[in-house]
Gaussian input, Z-matrix of N, CA and C with variables (Angstrom, degrees):
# hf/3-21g

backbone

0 1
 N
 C     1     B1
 C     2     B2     1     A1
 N     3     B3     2     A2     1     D1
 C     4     B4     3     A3     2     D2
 C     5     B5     4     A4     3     D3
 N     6     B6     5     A5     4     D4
 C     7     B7     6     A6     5     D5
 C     8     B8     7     A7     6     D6
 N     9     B9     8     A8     7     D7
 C    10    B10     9     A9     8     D8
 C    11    B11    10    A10     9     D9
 N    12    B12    11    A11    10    D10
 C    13    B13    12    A12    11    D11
 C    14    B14    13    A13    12    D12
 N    15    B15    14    A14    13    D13
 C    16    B16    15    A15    14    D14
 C    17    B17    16    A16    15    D15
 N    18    B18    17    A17    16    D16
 C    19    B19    18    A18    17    D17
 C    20    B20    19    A19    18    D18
 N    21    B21    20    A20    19    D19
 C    22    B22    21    A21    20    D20
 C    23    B23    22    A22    21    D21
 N    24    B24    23    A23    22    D22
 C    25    B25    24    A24    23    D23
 C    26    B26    25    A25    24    D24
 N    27    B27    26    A26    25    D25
 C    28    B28    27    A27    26    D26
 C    29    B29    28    A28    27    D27
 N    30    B30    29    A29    28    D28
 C    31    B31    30    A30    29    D29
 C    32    B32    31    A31    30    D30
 N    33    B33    32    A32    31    D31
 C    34    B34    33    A33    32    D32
 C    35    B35    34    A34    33    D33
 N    36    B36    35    A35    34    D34
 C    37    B37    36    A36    35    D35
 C    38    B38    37    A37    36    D36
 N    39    B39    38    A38    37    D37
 C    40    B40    39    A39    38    D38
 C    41    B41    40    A40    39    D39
 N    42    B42    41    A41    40    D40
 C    43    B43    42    A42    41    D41
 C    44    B44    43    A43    42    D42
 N    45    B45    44    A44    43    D43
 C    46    B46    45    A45    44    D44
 C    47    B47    46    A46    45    D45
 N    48    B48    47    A47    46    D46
 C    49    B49    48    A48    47    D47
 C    50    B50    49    A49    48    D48
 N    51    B51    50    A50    49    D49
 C    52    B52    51    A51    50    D50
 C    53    B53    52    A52    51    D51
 N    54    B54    53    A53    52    D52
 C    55    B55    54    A54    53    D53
 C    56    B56    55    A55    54    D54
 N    57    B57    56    A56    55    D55
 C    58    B58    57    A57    56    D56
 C    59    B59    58    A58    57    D57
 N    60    B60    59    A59    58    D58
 C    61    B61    60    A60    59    D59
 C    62    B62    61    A61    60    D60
 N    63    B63    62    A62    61    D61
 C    64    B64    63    A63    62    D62
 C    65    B65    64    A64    63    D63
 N    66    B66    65    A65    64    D64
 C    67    B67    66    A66    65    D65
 C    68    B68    67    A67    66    D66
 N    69    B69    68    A68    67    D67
 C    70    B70    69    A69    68    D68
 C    71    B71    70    A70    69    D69
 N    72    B72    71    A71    70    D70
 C    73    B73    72    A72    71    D71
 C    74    B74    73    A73    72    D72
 N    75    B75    74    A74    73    D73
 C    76    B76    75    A75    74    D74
 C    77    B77    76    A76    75    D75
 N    78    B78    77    A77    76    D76
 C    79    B79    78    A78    77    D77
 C    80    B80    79    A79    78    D78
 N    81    B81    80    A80    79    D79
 C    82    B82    81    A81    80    D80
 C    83    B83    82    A82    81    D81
 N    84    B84    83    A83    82    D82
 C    85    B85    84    A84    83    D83
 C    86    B86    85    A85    84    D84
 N    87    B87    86    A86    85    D85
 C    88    B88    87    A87    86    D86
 C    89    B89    88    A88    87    D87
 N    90    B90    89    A89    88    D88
 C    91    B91    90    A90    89    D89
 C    92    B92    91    A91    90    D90
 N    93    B93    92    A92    91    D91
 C    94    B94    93    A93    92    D92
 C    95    B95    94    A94    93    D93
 N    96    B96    95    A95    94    D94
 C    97    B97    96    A96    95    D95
 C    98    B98    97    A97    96    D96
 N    99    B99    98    A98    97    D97
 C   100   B100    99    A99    98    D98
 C   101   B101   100   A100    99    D99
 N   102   B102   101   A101   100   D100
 C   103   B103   102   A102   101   D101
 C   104   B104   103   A103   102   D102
 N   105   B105   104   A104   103   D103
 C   106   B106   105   A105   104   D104
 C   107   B107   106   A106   105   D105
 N   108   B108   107   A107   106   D106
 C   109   B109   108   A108   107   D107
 C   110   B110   109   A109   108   D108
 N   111   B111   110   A110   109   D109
 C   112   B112   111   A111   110   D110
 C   113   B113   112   A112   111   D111
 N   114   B114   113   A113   112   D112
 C   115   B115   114   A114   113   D113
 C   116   B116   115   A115   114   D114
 N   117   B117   116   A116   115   D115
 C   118   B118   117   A117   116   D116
 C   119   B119   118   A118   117   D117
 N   120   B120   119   A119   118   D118
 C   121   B121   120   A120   119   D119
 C   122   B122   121   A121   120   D120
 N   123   B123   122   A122   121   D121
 C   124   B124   123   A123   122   D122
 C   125   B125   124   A124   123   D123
 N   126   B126   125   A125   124   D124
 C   127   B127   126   A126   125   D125
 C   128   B128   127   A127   126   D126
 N   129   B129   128   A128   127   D127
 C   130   B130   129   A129   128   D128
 C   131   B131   130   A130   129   D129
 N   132   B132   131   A131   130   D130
 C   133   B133   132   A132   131   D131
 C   134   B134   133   A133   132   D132
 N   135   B135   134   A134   133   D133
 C   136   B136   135   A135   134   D134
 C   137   B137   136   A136   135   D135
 N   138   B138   137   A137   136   D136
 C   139   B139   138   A138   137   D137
 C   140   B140   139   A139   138   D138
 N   141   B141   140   A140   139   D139
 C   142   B142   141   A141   140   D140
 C   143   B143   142   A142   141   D141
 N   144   B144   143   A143   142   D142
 C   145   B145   144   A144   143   D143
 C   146   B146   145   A145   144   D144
 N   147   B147   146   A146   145   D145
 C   148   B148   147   A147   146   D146
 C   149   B149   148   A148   147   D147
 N   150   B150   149   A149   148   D148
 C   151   B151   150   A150   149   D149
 C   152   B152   151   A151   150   D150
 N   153   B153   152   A152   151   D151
 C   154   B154   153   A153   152   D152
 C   155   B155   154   A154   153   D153
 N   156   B156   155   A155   154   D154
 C   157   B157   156   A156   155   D155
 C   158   B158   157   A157   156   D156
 N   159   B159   158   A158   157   D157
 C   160   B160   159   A159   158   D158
 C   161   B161   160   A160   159   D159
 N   162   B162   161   A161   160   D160
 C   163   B163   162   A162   161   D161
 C   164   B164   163   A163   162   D162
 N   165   B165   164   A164   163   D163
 C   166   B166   165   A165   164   D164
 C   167   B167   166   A166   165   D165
 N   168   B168   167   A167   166   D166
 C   169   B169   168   A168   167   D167
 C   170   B170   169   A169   168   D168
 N   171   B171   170   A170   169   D169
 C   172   B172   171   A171   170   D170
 C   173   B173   172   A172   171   D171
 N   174   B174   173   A173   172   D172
 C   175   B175   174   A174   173   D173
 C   176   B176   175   A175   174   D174
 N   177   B177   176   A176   175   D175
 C   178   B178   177   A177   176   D176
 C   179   B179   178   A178   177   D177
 N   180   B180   179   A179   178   D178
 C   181   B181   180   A180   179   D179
 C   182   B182   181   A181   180   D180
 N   183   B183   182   A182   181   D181
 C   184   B184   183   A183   182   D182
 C   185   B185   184   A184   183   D183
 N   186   B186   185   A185   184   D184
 C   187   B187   186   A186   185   D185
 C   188   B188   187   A187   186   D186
 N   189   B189   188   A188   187   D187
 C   190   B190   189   A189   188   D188
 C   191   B191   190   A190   189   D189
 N   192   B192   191   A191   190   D190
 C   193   B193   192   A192   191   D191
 C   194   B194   193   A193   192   D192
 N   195   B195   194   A194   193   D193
 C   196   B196   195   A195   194   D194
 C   197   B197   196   A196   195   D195
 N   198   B198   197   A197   196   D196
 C   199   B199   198   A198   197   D197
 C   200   B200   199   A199   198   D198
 N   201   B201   200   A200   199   D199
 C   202   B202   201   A201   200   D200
 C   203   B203   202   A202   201   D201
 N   204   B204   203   A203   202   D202
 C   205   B205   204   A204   203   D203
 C   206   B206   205   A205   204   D204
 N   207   B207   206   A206   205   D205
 C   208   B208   207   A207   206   D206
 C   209   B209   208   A208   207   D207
 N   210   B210   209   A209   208   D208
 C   211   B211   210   A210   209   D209
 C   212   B212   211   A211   210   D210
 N   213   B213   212   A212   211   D211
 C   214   B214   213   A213   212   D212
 C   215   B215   214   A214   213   D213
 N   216   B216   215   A215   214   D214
 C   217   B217   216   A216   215   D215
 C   218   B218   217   A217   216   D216
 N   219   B219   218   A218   217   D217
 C   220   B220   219   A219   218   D218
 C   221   B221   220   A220   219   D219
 N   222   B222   221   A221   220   D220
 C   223   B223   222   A222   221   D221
 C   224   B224   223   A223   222   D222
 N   225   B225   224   A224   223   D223
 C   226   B226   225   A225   224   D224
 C   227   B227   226   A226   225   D225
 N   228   B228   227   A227   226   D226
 C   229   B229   228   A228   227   D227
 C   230   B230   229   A229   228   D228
 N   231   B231   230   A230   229   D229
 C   232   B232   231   A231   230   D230
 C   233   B233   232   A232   231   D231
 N   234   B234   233   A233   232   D232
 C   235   B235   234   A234   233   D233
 C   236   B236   235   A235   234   D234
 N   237   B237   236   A236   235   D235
 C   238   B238   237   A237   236   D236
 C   239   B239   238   A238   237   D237
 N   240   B240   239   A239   238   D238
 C   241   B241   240   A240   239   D239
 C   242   B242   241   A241   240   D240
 N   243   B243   242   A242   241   D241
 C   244   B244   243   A243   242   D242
 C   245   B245   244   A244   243   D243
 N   246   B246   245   A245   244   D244
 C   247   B247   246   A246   245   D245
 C   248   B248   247   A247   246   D246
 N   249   B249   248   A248   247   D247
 C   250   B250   249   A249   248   D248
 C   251   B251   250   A250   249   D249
 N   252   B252   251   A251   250   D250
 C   253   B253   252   A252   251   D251
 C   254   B254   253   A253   252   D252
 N   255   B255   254   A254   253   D253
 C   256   B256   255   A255   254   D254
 C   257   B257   256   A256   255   D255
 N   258   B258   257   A257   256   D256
 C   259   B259   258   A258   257   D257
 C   260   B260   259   A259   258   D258
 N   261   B261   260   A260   259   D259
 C   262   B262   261   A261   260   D260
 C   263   B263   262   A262   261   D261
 N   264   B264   263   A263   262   D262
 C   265   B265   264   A264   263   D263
 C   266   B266   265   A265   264   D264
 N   267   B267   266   A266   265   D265
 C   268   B268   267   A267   266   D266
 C   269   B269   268   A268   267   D267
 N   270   B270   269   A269   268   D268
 C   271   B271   270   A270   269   D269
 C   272   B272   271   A271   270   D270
 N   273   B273   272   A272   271   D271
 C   274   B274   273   A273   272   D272
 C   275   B275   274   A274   273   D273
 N   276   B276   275   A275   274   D274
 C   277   B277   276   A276   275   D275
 C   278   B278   277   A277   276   D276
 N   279   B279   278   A278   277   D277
 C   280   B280   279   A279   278   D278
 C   281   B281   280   A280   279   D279
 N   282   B282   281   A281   280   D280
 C   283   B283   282   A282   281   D281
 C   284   B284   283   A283   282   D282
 N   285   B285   284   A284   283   D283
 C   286   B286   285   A285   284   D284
 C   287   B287   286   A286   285   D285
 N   288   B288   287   A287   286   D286
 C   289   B289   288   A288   287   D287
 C   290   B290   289   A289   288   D288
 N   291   B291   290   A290   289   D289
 C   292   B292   291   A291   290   D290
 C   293   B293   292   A292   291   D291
 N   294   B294   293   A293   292   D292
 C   295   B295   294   A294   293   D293
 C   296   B296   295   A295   294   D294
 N   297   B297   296   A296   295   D295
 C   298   B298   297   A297   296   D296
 C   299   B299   298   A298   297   D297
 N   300   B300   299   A299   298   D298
 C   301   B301   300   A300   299   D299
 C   302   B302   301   A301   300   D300
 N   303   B303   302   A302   301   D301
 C   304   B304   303   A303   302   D302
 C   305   B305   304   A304   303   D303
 N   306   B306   305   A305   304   D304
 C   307   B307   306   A306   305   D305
 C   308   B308   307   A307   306   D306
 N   309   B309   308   A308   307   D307
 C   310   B310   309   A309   308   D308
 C   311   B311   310   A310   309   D309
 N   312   B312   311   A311   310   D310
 C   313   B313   312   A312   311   D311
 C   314   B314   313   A313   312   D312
 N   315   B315   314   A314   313   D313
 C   316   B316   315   A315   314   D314
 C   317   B317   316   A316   315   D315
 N   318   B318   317   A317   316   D316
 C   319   B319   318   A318   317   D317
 C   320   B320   319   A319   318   D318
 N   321   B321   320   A320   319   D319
 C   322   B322   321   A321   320   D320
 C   323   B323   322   A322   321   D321

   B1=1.4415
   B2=1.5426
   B3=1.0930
   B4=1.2771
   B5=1.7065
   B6=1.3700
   B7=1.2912
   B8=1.4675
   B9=1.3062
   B10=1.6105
   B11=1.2439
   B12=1.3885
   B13=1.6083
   B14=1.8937
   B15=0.5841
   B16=1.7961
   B17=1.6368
   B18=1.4147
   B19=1.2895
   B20=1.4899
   B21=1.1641
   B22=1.5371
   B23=1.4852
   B24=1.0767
   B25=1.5598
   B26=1.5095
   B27=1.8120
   B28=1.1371
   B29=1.2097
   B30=1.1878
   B31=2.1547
   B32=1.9055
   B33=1.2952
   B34=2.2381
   B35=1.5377
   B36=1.3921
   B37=1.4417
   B38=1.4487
   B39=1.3057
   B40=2.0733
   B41=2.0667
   B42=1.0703
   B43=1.4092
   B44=1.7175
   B45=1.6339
   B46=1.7468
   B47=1.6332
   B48=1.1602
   B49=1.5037
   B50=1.3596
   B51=1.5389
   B52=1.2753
   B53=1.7541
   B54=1.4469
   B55=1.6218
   B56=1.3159
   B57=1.6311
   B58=1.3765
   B59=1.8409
   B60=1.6040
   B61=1.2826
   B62=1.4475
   B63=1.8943
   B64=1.5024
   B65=1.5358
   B66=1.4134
   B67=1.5787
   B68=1.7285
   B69=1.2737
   B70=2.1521
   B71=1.2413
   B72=1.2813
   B73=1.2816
   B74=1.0090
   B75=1.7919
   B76=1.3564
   B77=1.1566
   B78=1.5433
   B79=1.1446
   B80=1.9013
   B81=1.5819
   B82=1.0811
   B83=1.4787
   B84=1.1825
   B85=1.8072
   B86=1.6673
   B87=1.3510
   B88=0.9768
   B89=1.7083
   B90=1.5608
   B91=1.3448
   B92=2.1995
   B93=0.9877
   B94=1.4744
   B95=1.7614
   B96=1.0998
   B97=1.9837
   B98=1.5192
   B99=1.4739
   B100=1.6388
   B101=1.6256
   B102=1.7044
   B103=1.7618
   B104=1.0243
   B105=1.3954
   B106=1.0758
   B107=1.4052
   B108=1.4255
   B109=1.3799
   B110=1.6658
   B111=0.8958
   B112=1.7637
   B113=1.7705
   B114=1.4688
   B115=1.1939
   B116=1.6056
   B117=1.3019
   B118=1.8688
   B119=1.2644
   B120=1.6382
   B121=1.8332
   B122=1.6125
   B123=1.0042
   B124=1.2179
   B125=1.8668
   B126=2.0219
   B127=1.7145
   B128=1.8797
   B129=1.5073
   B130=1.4116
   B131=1.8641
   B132=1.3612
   B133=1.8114
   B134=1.7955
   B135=1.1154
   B136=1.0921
   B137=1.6722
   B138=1.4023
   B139=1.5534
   B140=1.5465
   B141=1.1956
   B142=1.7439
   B143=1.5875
   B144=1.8013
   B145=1.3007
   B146=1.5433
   B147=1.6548
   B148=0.7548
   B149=1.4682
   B150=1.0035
   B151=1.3223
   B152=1.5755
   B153=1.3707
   B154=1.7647
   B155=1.6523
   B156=0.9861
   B157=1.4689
   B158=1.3990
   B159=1.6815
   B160=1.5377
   B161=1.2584
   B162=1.5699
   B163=1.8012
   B164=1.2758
   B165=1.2857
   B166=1.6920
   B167=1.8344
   B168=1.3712
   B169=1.1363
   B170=2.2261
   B171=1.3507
   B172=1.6638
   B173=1.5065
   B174=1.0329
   B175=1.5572
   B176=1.6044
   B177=1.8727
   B178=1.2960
   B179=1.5555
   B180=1.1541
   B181=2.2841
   B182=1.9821
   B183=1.2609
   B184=1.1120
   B185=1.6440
   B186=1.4992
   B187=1.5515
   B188=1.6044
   B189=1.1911
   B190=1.3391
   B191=1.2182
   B192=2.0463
   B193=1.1529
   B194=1.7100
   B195=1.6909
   B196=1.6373
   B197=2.1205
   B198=1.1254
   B199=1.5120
   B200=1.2699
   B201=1.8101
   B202=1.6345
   B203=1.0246
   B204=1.0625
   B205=1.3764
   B206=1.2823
   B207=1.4108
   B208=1.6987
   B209=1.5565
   B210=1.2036
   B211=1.2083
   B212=1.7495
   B213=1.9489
   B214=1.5283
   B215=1.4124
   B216=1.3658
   B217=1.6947
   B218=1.5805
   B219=1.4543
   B220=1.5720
   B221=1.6271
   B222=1.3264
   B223=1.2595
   B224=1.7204
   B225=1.3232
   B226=1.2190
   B227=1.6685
   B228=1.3584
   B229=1.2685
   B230=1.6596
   B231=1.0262
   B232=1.6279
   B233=1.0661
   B234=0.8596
   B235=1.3822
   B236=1.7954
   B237=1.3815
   B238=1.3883
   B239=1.6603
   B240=1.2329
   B241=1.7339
   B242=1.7205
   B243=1.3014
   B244=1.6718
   B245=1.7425
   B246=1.6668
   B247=1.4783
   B248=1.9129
   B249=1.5044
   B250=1.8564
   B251=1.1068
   B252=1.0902
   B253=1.6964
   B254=1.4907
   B255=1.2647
   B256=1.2676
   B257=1.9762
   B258=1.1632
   B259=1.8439
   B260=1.5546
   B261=1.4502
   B262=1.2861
   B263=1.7578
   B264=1.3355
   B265=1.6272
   B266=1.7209
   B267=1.3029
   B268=1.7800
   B269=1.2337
   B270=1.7147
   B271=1.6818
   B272=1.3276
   B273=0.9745
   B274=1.5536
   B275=1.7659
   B276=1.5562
   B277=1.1660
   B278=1.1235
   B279=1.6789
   B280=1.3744
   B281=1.4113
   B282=1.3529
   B283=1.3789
   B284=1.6711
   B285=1.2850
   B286=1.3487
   B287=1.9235
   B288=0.7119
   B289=1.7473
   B290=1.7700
   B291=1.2063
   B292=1.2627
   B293=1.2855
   B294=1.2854
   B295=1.6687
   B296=1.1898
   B297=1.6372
   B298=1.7422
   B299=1.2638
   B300=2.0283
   B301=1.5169
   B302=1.4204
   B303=1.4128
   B304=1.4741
   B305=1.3920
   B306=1.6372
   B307=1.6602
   B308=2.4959
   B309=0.8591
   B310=1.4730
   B311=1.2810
   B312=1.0423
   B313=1.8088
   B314=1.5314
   B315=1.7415
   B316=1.7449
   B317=1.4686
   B318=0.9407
   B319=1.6523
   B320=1.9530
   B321=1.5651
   B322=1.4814
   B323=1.4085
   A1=110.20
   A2=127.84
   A3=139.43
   A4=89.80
   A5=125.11
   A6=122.23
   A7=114.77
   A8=104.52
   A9=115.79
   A10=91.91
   A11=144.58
   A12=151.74
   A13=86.03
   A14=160.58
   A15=147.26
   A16=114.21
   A17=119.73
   A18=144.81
   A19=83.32
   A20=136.47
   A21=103.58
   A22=142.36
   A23=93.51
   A24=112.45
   A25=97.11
   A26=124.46
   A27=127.84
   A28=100.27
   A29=100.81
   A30=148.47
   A31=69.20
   A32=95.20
   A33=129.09
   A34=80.33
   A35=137.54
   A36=126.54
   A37=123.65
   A38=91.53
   A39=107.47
   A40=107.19
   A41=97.75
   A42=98.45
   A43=114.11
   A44=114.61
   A45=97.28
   A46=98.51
   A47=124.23
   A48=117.06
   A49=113.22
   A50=109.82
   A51=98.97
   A52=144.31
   A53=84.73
   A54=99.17
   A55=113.75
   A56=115.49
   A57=103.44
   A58=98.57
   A59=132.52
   A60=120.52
   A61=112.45
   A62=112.49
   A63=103.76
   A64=105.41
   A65=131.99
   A66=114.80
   A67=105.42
   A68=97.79
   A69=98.67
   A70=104.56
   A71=125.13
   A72=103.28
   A73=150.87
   A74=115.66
   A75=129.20
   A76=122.11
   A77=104.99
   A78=140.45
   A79=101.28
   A80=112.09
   A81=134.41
   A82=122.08
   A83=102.90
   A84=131.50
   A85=104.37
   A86=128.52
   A87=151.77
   A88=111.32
   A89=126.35
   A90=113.67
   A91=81.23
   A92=95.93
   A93=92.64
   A94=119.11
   A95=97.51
   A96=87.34
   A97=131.15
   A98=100.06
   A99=117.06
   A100=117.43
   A101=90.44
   A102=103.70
   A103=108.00
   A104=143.33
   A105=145.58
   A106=126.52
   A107=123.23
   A108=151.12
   A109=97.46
   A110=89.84
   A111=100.44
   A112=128.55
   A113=103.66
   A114=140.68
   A115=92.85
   A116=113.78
   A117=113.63
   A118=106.77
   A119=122.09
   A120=108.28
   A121=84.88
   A122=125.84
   A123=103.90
   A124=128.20
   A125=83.82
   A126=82.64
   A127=122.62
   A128=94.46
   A129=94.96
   A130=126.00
   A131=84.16
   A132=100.35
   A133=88.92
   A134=145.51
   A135=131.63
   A136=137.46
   A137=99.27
   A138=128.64
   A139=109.24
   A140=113.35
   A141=102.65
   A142=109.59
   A143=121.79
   A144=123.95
   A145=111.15
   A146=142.38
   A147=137.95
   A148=126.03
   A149=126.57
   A150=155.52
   A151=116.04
   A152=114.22
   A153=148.53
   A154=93.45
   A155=117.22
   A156=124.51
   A157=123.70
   A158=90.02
   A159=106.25
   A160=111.13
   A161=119.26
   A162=103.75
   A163=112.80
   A164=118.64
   A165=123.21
   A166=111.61
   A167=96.86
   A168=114.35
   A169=108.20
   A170=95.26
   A171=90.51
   A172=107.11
   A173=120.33
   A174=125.60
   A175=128.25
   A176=98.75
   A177=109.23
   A178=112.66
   A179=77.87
   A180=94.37
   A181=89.32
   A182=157.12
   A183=133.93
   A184=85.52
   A185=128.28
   A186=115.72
   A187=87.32
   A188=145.80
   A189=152.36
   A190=122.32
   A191=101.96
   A192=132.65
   A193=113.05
   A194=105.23
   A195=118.48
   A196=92.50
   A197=117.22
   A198=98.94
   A199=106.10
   A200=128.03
   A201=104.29
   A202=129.91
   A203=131.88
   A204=151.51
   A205=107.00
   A206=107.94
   A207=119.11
   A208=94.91
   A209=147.42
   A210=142.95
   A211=106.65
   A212=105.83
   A213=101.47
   A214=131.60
   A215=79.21
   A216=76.44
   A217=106.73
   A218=126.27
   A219=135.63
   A220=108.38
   A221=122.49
   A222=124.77
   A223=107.82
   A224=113.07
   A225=126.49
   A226=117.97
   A227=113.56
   A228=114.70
   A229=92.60
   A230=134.56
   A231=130.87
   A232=114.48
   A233=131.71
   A234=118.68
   A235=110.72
   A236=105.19
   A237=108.81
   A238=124.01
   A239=88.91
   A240=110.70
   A241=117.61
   A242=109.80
   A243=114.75
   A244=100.39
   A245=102.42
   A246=103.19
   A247=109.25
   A248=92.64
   A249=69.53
   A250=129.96
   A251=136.24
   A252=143.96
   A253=83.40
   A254=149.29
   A255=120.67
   A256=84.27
   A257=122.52
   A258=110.74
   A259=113.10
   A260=99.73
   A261=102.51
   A262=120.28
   A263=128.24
   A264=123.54
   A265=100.05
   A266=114.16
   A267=111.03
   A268=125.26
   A269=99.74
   A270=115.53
   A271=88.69
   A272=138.33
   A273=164.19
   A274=95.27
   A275=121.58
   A276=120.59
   A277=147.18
   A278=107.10
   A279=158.90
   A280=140.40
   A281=99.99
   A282=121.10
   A283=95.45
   A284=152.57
   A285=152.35
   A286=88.70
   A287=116.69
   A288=112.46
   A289=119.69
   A290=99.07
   A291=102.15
   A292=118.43
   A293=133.27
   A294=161.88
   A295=121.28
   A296=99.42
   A297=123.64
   A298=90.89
   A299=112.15
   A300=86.01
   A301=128.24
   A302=92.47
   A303=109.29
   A304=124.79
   A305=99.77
   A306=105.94
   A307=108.22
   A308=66.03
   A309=90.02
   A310=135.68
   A311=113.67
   A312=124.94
   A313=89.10
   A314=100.30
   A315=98.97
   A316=116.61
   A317=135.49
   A318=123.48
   A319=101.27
   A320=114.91
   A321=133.41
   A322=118.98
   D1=-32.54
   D2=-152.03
   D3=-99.81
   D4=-41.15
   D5=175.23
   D6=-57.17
   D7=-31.63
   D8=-171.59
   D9=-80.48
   D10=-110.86
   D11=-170.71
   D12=-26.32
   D13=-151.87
   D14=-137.53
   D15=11.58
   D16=-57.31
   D17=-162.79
   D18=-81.24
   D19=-71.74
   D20=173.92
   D21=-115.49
   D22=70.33
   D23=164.50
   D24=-102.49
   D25=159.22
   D26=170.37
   D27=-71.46
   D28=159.40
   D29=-166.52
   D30=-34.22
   D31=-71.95
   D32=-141.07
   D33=-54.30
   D34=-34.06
   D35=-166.07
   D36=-90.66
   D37=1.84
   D38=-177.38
   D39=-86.32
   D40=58.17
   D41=-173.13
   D42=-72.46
   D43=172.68
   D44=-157.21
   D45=-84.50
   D46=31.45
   D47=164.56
   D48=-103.69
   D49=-38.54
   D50=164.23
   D51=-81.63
   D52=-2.43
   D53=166.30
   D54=-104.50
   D55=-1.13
   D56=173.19
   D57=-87.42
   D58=-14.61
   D59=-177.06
   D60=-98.69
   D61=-6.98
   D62=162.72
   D63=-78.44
   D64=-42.11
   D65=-173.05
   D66=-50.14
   D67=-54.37
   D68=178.38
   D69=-34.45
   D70=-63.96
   D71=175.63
   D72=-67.32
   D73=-19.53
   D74=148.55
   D75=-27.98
   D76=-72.79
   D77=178.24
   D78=-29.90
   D79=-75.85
   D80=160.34
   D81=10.51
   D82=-73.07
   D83=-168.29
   D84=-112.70
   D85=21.76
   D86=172.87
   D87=51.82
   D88=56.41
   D89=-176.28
   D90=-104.83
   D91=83.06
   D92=168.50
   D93=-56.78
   D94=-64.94
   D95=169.68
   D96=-17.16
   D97=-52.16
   D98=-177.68
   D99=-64.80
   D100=-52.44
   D101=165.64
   D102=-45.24
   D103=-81.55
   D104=-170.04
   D105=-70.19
   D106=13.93
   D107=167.86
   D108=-87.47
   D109=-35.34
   D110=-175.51
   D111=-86.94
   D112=-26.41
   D113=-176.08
   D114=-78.04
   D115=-57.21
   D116=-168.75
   D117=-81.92
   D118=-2.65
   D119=173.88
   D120=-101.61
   D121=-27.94
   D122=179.58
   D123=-53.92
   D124=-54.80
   D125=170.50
   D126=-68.05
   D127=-11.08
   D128=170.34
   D129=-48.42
   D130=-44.26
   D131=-172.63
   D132=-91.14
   D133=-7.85
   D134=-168.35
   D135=-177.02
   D136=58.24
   D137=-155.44
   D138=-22.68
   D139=-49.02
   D140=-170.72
   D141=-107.62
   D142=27.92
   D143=-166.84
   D144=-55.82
   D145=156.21
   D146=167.03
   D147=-55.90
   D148=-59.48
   D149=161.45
   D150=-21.71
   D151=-38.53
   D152=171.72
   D153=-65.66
   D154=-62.71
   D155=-168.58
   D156=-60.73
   D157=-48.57
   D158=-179.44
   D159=-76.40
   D160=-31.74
   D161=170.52
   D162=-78.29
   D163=-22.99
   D164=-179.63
   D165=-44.31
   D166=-55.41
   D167=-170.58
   D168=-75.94
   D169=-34.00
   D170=177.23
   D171=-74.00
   D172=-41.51
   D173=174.48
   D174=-51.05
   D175=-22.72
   D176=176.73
   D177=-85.97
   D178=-51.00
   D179=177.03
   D180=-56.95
   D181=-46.38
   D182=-146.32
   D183=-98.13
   D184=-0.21
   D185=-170.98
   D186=-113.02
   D187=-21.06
   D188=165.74
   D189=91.74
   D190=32.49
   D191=171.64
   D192=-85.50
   D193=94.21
   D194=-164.51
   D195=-76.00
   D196=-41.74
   D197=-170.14
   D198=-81.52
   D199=-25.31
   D200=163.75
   D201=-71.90
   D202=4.58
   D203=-177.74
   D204=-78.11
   D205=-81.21
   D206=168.86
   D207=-44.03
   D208=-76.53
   D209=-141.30
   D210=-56.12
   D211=-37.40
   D212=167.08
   D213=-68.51
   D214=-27.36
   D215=-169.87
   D216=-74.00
   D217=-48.71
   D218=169.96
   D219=-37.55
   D220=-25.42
   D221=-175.92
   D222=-92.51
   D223=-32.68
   D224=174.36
   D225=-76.52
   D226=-19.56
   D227=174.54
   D228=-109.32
   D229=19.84
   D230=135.51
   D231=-104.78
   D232=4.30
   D233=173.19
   D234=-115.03
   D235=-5.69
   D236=-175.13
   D237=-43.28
   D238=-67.26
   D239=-177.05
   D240=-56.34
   D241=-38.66
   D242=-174.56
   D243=-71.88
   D244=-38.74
   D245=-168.53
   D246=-75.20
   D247=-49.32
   D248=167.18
   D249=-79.22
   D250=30.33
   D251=177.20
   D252=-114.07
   D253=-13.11
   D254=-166.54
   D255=-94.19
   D256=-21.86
   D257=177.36
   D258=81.18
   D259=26.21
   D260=175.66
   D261=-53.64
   D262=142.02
   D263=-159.97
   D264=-77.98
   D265=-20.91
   D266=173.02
   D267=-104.42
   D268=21.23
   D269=155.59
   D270=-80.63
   D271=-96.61
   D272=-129.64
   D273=-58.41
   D274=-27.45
   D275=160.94
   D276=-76.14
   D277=-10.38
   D278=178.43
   D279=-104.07
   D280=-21.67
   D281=-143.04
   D282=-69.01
   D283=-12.12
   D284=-151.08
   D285=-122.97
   D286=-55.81
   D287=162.31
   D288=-53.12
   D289=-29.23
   D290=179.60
   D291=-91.34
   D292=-17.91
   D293=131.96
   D294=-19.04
   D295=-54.16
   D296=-168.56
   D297=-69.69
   D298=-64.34
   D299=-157.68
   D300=-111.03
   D301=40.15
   D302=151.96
   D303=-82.36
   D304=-16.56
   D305=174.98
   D306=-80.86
   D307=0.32
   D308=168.83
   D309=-99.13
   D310=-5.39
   D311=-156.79
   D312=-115.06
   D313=141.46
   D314=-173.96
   D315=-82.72
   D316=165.26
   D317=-165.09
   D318=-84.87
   D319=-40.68
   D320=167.98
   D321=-95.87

């Protein structure tokens, strides 16, 4: 259902919050392609977004890929600090998920 109401809303209404909760569900039920179909328009509009990182890395752990995993999350805890200073509106919707799995991310 949720694939359908995504699929038609206009192009201009697919903003990166709502394509960051269709990849989750991709992700979810394992259609990895789609997730990560979703993951590259995201970094399209926004190269080091949080959201990019954090599915990067869930998508790897559900494929039982241990160094992309580390590799997202290390990218996600560089990219942490610049991205919430930028005040993006689907931090602030996020922001306690985004907390968590930064308590996750390796420091090296």
């Amino acid at each position: 259902m949720m694939e359908q109401a995504f699929t038609n809303l206009p192009v201009g209404d697919r903003n990166i919050d709502l394509r960051f909760h269709l990849a989750l569900l991709r992700a979810q039920v394992g259609h990895f392609p789609g997730a990560v179909a979703q993951v590259d328009t995201i970094v399209a509009s926004v190269k080091t977004h949080l959201f990019a990182d954090y599915l990067r890395a869930l998508i790897a752990d559900y494929q039982g890929n241990a160094d992309a995993g580390r590799a997202a999350r290390l990218a996600f805890r560089q990219h942490f600090d610049a991205e919430i200073a930028a005040n993006r509106p689907e931090y602030f919707a996020h922001r306690t998920l985004l907390d968590e799995f930064l308590k996750t991310t390796p420091t090296k």
